[in-house]
N, CA, C and O atoms as a DFTB+ gen file, in Angstrom:
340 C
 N C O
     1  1     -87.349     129.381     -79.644
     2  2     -86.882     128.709     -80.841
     3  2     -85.502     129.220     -81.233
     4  3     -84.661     128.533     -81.814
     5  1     -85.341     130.538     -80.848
     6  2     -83.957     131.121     -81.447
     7  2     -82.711     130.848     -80.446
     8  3     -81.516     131.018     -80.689
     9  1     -83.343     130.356     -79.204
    10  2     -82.160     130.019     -78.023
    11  2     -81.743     128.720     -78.407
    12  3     -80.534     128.502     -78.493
    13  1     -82.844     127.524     -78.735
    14  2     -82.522     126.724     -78.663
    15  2     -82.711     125.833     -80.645
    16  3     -83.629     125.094     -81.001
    17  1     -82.047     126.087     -81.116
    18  2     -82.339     126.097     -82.587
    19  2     -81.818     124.827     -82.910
    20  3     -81.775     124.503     -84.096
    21  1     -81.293     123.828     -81.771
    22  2     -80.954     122.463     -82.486
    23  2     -82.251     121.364     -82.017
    24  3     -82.466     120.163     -82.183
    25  1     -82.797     122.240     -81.501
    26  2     -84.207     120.898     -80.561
    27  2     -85.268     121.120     -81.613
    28  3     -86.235     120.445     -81.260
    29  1     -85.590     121.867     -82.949
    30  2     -86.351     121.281     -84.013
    31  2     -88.055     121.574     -84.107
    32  3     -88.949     121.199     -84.866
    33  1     -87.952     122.727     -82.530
    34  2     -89.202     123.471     -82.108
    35  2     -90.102     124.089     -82.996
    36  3     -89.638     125.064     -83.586
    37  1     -91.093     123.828     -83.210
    38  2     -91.765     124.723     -84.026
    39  2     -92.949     125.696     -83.224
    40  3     -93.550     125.526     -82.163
    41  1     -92.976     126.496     -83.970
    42  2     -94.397     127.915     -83.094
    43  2     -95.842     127.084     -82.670
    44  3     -96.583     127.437     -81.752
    45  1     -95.977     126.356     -83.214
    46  2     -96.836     125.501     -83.037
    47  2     -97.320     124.476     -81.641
    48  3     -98.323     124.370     -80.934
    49  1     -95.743     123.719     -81.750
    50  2     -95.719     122.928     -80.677
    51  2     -95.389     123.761     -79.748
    52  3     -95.576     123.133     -78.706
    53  1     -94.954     124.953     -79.451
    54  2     -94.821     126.008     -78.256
    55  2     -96.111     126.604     -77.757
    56  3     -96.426     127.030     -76.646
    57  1     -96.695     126.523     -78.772
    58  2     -98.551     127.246     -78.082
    59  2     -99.150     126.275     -77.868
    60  3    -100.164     126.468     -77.197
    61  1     -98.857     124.736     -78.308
    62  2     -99.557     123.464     -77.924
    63  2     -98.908     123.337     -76.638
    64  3     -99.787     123.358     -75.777
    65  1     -97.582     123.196     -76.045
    66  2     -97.164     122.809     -74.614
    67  2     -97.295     124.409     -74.025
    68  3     -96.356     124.580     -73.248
    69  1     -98.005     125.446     -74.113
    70  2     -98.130     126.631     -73.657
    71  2     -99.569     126.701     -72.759
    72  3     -99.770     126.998     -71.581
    73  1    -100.402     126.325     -73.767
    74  2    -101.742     126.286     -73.504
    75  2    -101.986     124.581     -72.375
    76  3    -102.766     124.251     -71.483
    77  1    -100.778     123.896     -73.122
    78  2    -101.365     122.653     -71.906
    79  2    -100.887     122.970     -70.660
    80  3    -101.354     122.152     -69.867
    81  1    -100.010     123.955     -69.974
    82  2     -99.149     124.302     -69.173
    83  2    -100.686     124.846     -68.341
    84  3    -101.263     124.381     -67.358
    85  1    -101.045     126.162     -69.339
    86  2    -101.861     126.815     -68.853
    87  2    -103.169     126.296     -68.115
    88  3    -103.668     126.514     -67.011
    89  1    -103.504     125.510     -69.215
    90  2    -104.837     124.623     -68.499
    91  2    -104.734     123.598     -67.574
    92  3    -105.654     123.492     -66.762
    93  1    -103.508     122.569     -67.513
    94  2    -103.299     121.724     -66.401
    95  2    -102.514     122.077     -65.679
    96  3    -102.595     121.630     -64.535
    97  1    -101.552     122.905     -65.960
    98  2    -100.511     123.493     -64.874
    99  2     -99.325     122.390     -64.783
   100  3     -98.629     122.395     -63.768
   101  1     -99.132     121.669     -65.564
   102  2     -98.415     120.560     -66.060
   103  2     -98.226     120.458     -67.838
   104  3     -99.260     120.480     -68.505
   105  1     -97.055     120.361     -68.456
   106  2     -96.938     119.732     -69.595
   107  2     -96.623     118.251     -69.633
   108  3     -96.601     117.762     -70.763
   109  1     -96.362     117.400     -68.557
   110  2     -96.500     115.929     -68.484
   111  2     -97.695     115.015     -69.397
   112  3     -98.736     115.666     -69.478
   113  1     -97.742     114.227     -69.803
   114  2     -98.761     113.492     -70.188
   115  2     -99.617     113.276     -69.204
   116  3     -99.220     113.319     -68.039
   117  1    -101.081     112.980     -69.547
   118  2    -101.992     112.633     -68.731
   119  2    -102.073     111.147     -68.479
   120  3    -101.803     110.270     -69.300
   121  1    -102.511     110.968     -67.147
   122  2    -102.846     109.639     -66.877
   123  2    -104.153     108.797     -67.612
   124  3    -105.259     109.308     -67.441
   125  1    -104.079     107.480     -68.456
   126  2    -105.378     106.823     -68.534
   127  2    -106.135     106.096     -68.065
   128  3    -106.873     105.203     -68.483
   129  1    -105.757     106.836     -66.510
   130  2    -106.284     105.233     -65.533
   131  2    -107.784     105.090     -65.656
   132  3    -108.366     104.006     -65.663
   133  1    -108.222     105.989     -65.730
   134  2    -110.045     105.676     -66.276
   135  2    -110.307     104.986     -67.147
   136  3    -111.453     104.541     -67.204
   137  1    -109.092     104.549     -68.413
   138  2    -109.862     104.130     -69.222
   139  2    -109.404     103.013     -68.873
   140  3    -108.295     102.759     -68.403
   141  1    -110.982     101.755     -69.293
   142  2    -110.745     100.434     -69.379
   143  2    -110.757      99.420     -70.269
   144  3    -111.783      99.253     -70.928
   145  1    -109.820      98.701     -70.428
   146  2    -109.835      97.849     -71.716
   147  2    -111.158      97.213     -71.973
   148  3    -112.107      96.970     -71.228
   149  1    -110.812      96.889     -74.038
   150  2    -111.998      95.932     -74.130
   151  2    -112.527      94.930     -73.427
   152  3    -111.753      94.069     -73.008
   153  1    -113.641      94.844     -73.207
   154  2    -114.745      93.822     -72.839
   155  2    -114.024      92.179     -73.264
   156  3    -113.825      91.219     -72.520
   157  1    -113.785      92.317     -74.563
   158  2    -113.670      91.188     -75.332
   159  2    -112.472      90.427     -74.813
   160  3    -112.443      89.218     -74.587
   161  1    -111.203      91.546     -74.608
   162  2    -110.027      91.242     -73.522
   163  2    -109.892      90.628     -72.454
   164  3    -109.023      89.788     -72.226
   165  1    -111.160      91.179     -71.351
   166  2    -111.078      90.589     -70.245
   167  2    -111.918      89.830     -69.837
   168  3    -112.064      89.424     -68.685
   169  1    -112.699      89.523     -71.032
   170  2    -113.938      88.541     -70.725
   171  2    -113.143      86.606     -70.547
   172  3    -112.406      86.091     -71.388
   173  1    -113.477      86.140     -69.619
   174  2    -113.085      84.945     -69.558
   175  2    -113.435      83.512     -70.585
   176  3    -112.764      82.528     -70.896
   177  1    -114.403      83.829     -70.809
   178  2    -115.029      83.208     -72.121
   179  2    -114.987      83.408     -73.375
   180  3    -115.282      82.637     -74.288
   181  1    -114.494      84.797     -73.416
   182  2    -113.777      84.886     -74.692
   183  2    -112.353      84.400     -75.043
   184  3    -111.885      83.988     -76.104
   185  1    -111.811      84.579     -73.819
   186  2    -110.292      84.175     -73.754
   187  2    -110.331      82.390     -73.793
   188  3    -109.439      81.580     -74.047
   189  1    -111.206      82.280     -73.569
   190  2    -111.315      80.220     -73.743
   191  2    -112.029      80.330     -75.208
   192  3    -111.229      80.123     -76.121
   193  1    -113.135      80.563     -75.556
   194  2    -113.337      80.615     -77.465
   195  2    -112.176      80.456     -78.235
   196  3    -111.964      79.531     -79.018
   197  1    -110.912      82.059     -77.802
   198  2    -109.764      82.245     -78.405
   199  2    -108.856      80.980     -78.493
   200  3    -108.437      80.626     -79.595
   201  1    -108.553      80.317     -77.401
   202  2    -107.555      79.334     -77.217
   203  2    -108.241      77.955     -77.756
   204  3    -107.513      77.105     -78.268
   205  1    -109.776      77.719     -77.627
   206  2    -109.796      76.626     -78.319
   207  2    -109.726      76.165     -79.564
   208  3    -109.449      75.031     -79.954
   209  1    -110.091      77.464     -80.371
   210  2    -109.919      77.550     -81.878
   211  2    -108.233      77.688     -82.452
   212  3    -107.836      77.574     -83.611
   213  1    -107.294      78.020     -80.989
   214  2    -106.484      77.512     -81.541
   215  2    -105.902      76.930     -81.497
   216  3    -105.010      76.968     -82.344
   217  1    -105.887      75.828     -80.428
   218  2    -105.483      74.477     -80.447
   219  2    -106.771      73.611     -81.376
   220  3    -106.860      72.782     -80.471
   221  1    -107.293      73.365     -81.885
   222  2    -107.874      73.052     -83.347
   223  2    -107.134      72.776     -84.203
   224  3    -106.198      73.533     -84.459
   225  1    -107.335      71.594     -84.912
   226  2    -106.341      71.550     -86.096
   227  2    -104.771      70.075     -85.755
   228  3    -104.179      69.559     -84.807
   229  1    -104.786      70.047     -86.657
   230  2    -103.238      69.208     -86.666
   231  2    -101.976      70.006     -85.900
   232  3    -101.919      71.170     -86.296
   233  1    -101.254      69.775     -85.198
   234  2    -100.328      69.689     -84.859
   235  2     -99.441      70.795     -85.569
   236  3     -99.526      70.497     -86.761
   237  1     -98.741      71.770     -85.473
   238  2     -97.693      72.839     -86.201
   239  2     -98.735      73.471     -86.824
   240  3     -98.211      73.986     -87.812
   241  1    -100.063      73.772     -86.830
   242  2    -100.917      74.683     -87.944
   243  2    -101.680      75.325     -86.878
   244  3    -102.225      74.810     -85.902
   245  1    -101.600      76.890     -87.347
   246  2    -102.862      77.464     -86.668
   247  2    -104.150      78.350     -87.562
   248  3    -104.525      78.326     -88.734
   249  1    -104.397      78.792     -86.849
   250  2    -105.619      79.508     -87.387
   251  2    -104.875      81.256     -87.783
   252  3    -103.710      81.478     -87.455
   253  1    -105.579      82.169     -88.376
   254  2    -104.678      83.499     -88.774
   255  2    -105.409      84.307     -87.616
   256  3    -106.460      83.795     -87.230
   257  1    -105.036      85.429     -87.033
   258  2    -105.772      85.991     -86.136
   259  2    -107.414      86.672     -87.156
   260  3    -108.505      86.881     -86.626
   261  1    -107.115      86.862     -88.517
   262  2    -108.455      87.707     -88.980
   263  2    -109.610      86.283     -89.363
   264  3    -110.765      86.476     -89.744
   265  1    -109.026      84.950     -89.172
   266  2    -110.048      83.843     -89.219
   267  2    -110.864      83.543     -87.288
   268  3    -111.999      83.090     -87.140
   269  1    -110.121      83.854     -86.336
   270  2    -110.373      83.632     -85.416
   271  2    -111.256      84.439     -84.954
   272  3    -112.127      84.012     -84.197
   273  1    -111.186      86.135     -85.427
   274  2    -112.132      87.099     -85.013
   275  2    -113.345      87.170     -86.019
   276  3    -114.354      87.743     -85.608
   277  1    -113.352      86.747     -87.054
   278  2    -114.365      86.649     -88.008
   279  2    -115.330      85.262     -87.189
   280  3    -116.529      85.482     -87.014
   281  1    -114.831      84.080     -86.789
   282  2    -115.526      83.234     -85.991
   283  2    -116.164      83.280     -84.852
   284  3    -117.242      82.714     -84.669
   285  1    -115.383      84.148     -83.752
   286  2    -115.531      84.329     -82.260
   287  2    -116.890      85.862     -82.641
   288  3    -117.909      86.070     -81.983
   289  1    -116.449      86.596     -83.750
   290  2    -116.949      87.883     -83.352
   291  2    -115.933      88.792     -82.631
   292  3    -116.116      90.008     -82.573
   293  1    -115.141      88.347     -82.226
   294  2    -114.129      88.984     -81.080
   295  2    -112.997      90.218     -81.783
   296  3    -112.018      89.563     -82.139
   297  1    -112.819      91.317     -82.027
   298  2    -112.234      92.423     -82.871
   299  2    -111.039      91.884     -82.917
   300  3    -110.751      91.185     -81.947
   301  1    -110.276      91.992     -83.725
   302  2    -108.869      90.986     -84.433
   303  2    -107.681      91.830     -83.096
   304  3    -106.802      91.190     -82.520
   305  1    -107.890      92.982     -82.907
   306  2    -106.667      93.206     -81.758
   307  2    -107.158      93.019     -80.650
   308  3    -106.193      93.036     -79.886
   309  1    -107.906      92.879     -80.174
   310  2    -108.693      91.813     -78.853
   311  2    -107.973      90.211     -79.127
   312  3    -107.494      89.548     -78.207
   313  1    -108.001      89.849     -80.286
   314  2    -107.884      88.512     -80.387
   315  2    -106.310      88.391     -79.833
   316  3    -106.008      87.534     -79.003
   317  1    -105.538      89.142     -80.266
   318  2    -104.123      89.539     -80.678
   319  2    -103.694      90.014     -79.388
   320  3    -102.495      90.183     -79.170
   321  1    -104.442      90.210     -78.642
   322  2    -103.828      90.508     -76.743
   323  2    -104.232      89.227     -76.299
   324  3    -103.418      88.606     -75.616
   325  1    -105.257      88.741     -76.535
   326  2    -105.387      87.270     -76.210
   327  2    -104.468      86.856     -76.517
   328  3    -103.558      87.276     -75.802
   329  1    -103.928      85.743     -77.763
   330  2    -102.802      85.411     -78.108
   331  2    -101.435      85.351     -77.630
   332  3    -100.770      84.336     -77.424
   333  1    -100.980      86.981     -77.427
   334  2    -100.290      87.107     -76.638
   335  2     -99.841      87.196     -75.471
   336  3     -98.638      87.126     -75.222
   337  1    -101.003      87.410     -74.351
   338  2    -101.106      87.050     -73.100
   339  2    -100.282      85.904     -72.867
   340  3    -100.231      85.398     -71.746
């Protein structure tokens, strides 16, 4: 901290990247390749529920994403990767 006094280091974050050094032998971030997205995401039938409710409706109007997940059941940021897909 005293060498380098413009990088904003605290004692803290030095025993946090100390101890991760120690235990992984790396301070890099870890990989999340194990983890796998929601169900609701990659389900194909959910992703057609999503799109038909929102082509529904007149022309220039849609549905809000917290009306679409309240209907489908489908969790509103599930809906919201749908959408954006």
């Amino acid at each position: 901290m005293t060498k380098f006094p413009d990088k904003g280091w605290t004692t803290s974050s030095i025993n946090r990247s100390y101890k991760k050094f120690r235990d992984m032998g790396t301070v890099d971030r870890r990989q999340c390749s194990d983890r796998q997205r929601s169900a609701a995401c990659t389900d194909d039938e959910n992703i057609d529920r999503v799109n038909d409710i929102e082509s529904r409706g007149p022309a220039g109007t849609h549905n809000t994403v917290c009306e679409i997940s309240r209907e489908t059941g489908i969790p509103k940021s599930s809906v919201v990767r749908i959408i954006v897909r």
